[in-house]
N, C-alpha and C positions, 0 to 999 in steps of 0.2 A: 387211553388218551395220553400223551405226550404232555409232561409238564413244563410251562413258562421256563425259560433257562437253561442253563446247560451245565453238565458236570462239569466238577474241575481234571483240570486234564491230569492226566496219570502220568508216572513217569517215562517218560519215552528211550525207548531202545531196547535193552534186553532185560524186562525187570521179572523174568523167576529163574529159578532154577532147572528149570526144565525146556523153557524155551524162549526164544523171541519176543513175541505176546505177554499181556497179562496171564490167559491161563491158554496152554500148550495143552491138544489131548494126544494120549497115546493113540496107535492104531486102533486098535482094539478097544479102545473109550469110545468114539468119536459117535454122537449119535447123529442119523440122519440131518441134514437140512430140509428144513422146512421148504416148498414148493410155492417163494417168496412168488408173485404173479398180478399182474394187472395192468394198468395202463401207464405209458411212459409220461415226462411233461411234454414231451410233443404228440405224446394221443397215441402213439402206437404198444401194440401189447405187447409184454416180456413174462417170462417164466423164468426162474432160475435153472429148473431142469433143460433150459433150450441151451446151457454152456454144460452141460454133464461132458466128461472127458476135458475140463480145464477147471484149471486153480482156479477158483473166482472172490475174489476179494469182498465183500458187501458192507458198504458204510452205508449206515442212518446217521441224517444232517438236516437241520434248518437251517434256512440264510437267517434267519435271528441269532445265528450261535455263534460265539465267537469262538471258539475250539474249535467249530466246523470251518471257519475261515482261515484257521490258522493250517490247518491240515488241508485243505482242498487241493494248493501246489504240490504235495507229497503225493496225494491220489494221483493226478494229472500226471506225474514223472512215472509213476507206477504203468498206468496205462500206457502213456507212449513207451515205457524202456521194454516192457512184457507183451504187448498186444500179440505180438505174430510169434508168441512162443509161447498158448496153451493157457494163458494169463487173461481174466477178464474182470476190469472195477464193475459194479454195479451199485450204484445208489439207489437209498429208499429215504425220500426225501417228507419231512415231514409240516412244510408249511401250509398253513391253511390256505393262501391264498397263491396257486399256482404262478401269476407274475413274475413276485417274490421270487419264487423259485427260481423260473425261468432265469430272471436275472440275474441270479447268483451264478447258475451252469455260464451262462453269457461271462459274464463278468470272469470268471475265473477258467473259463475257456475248457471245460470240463469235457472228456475225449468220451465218453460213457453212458451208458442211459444210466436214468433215473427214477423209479417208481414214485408214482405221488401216490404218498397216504398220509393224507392230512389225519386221520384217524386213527391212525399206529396201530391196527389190525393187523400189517406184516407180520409186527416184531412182534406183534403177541404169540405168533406160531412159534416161537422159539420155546426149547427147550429149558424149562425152569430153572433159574440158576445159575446159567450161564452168561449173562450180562442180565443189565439193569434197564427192561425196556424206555423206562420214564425217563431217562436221561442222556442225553445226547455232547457230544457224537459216540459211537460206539460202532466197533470192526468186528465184523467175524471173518477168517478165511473156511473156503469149503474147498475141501482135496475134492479130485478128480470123478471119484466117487460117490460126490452129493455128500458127504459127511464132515460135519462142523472140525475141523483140526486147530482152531484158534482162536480166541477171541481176543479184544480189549476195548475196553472201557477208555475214553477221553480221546487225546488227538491222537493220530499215528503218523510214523515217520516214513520215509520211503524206505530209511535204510532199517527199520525193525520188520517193515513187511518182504524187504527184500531174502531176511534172514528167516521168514516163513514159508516163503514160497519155494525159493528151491530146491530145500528137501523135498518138500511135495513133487516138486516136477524129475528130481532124480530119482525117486522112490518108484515112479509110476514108471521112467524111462530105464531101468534094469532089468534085464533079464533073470529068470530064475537058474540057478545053478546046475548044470547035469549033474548026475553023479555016475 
């Protein structure tokens, strides 16, 4: 279950050493994504694996949250500047009362589904460690491959998630070398 509140937000932009995100994994770190799945806030079903072969960006947000409000236009830019280049937001929204929700997607004109889990069952499939499911908002990116390449904890920016994605999407778009 998801606690009352929300984290303070992290610092935004580039804050390790390794990468864009709070924590950047190597190729060969990255473990699976979980097979985030269930019903959208407009009833329809989603699976994370129905975007396998696209970067998919995955925020959990409550409309109680105010990080999640502060970061919602940054999502929104994200989606519309990537959509039709392999790029996909997906929310995992966690208000108990669906409305709520609704009206926050409304209100903030969100381009993207949304899983309602009032329950935070998603995020508990997550691999241990990796973000802090009780606290929100929190990003993971998932390279092409279904494997977590990113995470962070509090709000995110368009221009830190911009600096995650397109290694993913030019990593995947190279050719291997002849020799």
């Amino acid at each position: 279950m998801i606690v009352a509140g929300c984290s303070t937000p992290a610092p935004i932009g580039d804050t390790s050493s390794s990468g864009p995100l709070s924590q950047t994994l190597k190729e060969d770190e990255r473990p699976p994504a979980p097979d985030f799945s269930g019903p959208t806030l407009e009833g329809r079903t989603v699976h994370l694996s129905d975007y396998r072969g696209k970067v998919v960006v995955v925020n959990a947000w409550a409309s109680w949250c105010g990080s999640c409000r502060i970061e919602a236009p940054e999502l929104k830019k994200i989606q519309q500047r990537w959509k039709g280049r392999d790029v996909q937001v997906l929310g995992i929204d966690h208000d108990n009362n669906r409305a709520d929700a609704l009206a926050f997607q409304h209100d903030h004109h969100l381009g993207y589904p949304s899983l309602h889990d009032p329950s935070g069952r998603q995020v508990l499939k997550l691999p241990h460690g990796l973000v802090n499911p009780q606290a929100l908002p929190f990003t993971i990116v998932v390279d092409r491959k279904g494997k977590i390449a990113a995470t962070q904890m509090g709000a995110v920016t368009e221009t830190a998630l911009t600096k995650a994605i397109t290694p993913l999407l030019h990593t995947a778009e190279k050719t291997p070398a002849t020799s």
